[in-house]
C-alpha positions in Angstrom: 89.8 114.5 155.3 91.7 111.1 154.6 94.7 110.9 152.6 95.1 110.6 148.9 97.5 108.1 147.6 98.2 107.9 143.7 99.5 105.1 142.0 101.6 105.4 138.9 103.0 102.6 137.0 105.1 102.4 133.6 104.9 99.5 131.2 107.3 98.6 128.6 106.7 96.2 125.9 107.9 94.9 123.0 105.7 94.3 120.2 108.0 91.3 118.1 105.5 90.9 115.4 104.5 94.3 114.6 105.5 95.8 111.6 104.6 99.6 111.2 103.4 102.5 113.6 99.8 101.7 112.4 99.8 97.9 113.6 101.6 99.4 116.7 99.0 102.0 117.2 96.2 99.1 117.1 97.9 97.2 119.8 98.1 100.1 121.9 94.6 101.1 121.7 93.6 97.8 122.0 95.2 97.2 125.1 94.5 100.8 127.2 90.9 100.4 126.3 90.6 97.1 127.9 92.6 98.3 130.9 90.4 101.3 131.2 87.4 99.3 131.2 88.9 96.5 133.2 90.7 98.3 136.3 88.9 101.6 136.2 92.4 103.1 135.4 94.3 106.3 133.5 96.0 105.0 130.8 98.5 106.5 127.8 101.4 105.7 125.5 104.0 108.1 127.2 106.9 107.4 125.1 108.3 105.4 122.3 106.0 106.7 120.1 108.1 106.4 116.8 109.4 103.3 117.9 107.7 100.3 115.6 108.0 97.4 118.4 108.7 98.9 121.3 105.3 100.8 123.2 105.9 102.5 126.7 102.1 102.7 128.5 101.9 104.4 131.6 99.0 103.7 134.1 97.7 105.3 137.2 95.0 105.0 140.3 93.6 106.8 142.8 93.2 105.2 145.8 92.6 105.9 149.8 94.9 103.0 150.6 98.5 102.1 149.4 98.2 98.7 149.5 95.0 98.9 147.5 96.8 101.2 145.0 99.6 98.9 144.4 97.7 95.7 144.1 95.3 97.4 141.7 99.0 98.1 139.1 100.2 94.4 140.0 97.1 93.4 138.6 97.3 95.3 135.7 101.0 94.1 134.9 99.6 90.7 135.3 97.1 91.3 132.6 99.4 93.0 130.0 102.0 90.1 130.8 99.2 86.7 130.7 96.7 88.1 128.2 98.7 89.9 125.1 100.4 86.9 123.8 101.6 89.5 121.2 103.6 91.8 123.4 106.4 90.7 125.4 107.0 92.5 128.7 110.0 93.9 128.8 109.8 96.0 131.9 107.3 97.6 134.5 107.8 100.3 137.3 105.4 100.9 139.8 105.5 103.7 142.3 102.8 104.7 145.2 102.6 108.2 147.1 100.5 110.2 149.2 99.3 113.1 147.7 97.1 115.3 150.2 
């Protein structure tokens, strides 16, 4: 049996323009649908949640290969940082590991 190796990465952003935890909530839904459907990717708002412009998004993968793993969360970053002109990345944290 090969290995497994998981991907995890955490996205910060700030959201300058939003005012109120429904607008925030848009943006946020927005965005991890179109990663889902885009990468093939798990995606949630893991913290910040009461926090108007600030949205924490954590991402993962499952891959068979590391380098495959972490291109696949450079990729994503990329996205979220070029296509939401209405979020400003503030940080992103990506780490790989081998699971089985």
């Amino acid at each position: 049996m090969g290995a497994m190796t998981v991907g995890v990465c955490r996205i910060t952003l700030r959201l300058p323009e939003n005012g109120s935890l429904k607008g925030k909530r848009q943006v946020v839904r927005s965005l991890t649908t179109r990663l889902r459907n885009k990468f093939n990717v798990a995606v949630a708002e893991v913290g910040d949640n009461d926090r108007w412009q600030i949205a924490t998004i954590g991402v993962t993968c499952v891959s068979n290969d590391a380098r495959h793993a972490q291109e696949m969360l450079d990729h994503v970053v990329a996205f979220v940082q070029h296509t939401r002109l209405d979020a400003e990345l503030l940080d992103s944290e990506i780490e790989v590991t081998q699971a089985f």
